[in-house]
C-alpha positions as CSV (number, residue, x, y, z in Angstrom):
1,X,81.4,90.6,125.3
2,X,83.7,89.6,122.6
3,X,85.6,92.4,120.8
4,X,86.6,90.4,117.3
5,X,84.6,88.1,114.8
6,X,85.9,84.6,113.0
7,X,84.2,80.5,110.0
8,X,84.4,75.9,109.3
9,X,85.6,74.1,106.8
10,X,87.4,70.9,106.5
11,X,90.8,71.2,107.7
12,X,93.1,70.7,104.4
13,X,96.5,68.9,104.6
14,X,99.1,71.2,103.9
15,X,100.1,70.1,100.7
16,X,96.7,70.4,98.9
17,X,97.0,74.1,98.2
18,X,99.6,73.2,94.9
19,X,99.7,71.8,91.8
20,X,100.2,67.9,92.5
21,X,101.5,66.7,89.1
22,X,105.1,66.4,89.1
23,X,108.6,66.1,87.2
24,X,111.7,68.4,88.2
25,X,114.2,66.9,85.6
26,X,114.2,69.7,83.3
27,X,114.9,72.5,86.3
28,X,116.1,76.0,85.0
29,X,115.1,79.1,85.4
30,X,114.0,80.5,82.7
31,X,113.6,84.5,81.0
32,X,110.8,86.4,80.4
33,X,108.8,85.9,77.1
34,X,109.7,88.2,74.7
35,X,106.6,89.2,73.9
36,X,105.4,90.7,77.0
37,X,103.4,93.9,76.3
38,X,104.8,95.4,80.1
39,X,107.1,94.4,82.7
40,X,104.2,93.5,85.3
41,X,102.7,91.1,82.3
42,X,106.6,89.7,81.7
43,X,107.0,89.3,85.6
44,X,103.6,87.5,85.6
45,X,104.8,85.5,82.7
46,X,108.1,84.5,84.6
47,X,106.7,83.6,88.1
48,X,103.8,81.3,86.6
49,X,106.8,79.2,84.8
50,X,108.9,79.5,87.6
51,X,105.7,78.6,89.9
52,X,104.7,75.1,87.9
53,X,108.4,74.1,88.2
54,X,108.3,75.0,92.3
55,X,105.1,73.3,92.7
56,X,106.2,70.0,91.5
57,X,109.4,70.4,93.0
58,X,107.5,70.1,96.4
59,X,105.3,67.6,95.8
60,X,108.0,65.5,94.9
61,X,110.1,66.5,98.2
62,X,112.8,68.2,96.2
63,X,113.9,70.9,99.2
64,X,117.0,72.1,97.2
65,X,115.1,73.4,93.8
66,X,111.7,74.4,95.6
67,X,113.9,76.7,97.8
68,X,115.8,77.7,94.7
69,X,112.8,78.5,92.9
70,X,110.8,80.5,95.9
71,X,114.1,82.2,96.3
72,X,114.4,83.2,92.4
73,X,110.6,84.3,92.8
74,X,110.9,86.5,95.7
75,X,113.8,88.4,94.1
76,X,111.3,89.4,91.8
77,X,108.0,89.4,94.0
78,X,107.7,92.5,95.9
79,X,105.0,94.2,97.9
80,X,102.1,96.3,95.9
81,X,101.9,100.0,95.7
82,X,98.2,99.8,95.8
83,X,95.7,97.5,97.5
84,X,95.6,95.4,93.8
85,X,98.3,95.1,91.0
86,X,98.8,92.6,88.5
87,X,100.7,90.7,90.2
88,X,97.9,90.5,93.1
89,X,97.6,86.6,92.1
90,X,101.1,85.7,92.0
91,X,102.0,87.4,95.5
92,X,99.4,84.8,96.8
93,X,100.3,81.7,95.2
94,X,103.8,81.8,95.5
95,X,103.4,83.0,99.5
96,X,101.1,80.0,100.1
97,X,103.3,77.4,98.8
98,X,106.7,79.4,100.3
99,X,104.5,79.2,103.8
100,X,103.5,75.9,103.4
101,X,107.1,74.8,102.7
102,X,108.7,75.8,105.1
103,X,105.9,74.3,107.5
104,X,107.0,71.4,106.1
105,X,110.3,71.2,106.1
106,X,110.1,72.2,110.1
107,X,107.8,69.3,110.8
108,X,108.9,67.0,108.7
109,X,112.9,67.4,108.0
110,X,115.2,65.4,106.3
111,X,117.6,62.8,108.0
112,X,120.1,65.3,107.5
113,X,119.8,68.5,107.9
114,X,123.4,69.8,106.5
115,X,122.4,69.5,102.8
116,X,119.9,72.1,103.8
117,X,120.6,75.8,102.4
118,X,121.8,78.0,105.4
119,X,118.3,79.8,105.6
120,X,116.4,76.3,105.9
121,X,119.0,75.7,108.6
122,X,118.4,78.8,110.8
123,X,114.4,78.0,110.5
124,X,115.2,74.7,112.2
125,X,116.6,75.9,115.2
126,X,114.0,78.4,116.0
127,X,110.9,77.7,118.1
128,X,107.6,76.8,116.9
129,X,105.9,80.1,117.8
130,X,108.4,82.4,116.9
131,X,109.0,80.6,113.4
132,X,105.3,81.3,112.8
133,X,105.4,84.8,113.9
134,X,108.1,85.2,111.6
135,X,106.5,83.9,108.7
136,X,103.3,86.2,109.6
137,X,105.2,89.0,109.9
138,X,106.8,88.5,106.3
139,X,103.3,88.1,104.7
140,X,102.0,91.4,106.2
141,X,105.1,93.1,104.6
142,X,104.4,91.5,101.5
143,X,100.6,92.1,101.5
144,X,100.7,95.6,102.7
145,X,101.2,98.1,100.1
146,X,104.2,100.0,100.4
147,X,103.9,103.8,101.7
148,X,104.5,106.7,99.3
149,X,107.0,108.5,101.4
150,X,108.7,104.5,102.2
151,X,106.5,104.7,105.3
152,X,104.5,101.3,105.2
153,X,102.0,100.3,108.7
154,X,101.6,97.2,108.2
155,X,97.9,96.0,107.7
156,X,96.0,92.3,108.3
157,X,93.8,93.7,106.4
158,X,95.5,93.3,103.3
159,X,96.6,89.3,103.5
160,X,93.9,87.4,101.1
161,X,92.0,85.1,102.9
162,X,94.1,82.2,101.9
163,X,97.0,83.2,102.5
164,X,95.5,84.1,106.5
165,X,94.3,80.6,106.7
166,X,96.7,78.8,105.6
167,X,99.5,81.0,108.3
168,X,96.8,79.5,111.0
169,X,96.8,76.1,109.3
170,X,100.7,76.3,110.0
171,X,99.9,77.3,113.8
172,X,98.0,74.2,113.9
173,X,100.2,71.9,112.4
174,X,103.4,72.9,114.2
175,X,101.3,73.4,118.0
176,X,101.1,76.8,118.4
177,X,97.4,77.6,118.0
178,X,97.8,80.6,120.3
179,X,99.5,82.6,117.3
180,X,96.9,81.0,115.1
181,X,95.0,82.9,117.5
182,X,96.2,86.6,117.4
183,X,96.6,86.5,113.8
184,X,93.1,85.7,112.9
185,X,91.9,88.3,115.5
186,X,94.9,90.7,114.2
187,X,92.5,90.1,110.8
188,X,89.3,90.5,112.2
189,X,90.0,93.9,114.1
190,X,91.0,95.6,111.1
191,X,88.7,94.0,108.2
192,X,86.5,96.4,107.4
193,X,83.2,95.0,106.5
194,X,81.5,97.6,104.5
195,X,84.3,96.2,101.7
196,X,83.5,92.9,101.8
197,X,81.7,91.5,98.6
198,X,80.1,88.4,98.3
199,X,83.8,86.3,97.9
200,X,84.8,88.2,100.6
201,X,81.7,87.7,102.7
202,X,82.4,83.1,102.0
203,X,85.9,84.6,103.0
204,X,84.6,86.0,106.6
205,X,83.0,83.0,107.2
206,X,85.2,80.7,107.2
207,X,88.0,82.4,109.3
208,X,85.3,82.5,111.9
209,X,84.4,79.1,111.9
210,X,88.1,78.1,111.5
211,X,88.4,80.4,114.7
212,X,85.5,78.9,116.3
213,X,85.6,75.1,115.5
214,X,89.9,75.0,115.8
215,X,91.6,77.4,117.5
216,X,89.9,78.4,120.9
217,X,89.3,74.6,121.0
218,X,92.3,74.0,121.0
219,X,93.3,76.5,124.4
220,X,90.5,75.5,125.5
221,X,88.2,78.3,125.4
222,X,84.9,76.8,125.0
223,X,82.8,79.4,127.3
224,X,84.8,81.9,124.6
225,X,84.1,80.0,122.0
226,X,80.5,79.7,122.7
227,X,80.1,83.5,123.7
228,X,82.3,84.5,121.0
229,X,79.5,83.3,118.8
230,X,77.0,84.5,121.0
231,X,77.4,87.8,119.9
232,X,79.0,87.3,116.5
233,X,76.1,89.0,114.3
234,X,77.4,88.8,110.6
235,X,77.5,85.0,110.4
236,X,74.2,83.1,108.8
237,X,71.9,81.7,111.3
238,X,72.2,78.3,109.0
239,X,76.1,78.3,109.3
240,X,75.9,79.9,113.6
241,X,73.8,76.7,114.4
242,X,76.1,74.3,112.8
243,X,79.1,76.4,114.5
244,X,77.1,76.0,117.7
245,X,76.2,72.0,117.1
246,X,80.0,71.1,116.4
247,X,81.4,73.5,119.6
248,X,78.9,71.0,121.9
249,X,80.0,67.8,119.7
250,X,83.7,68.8,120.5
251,X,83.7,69.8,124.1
252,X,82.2,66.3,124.4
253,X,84.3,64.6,123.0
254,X,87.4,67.1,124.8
């Protein structure tokens, strides 16, 4: 019987998840308003001006200032002393797009890879699977709120849903949907559902069918797949019988 529990939706491109309006001629990074009432609010204040600036940066393909930028950001970004801070929203936008950058820049790099900055470099040379790994392991650090004696476990638990889906996303686009795999079931076996609200519950369903519908199809494990959801028991009955309609449609068409 299945140990873990995972939801569908449409597949996004990789580049949907920022800003796309665009213009990187005025680059520079710029101080905090003076006005902030704390440093949390003038940090905030920072990384959404630094954030608009990276954003269009990448949708216009500009590797050198988006890395500049993401690298400017996470000198400032760091992990949470509790589960939520102020900065809860910032931590999550500025780790989707620094995912889904490099993702991109590994998939898709340039014709020359020695204008690249040294850390864009090393990515490059690293395999597919251990690359993602990587980048999974950095989000749990940044997620997981930091231990008060500088002990920190890290937790799935802590990553916001989009943040977890768009790490499996990268899985999927670079091939390796078997750590696509662990990470969502990583999730899964430490979520605790007694704290999921109703966001949370849309949350939980869509990992699963993401789970269901993308990655065991993809290593082939239908008969998992289909007793996965056999025994799954917090998913709608609506959403299961869609789940179980598209897991038939695909193996037929596998």
């Amino acid at each position: 019987m299945p140990t873990a529990t995972s939801t569908l939706t449409k597949q996004p491109s990789l580049t949907t998840q920022v800003p796309l309006k665009a213009d990187t001629k005025s680059f520079k990074l710029s101080s905090p308003p003076p006005d902030s009432s704390s440093p949390q609010t003038s940090t905030s204040a920072t990384l959404r001006s630094l954030y608009a600036r990276a954003a269009r940066a990448f949708v216009l393909r500009d590797i050198e200032t988006t890395h500049c930028l993401l690298q400017s950001a996470f000198a400032i970004l760091k992990p949470p002393r509790s589960t939520t801070d102020s900065l809860s929203d910032d931590r999550k936008k500025w780790d989707i797009l620094r995912i889904t950058f490099e993702t991109t820049v590994y998939s898709s790099p340039p014709d020359s890879s020695a204008s690249l900055p040294e850390s864009l470099r090393s990515i490059l040379t690293e395999a597919p699977q251990a690359l993602v790994t990587t980048i999974y392991s950095r989000s749990l650090s940044l997620f997981t709120p930091s231990g008060t004696k500088g002990k920190t476990t890290l937790n799935a638990a802590c990553l916001p849903p989009q943040v977890l889906t768009t790490l499996v996303y990268s899985s999927l686009k670079l091939g390796v949907p078997d750590v696509g795999r662990m990470i969502i079931e990583d999730w899964l076996s430490r979520r605790d559902p007694q704290d999921d609200g109703v966001r949370n519950r849309d949350a939980y369903d869509k990992v699963l069918e993401l789970y269901i519908l993308h990655i065991l199809p993809k290593i082939g494990q239908w008969d998992y797949a289909k007793e996965f959801l056999e025994y799954e028991s917090e998913l709608p009955a609506a959403r299961r019988d869609v789940c179980s309609f598209f897991i038939r449609v695909l193996f037929a068409m596998d």
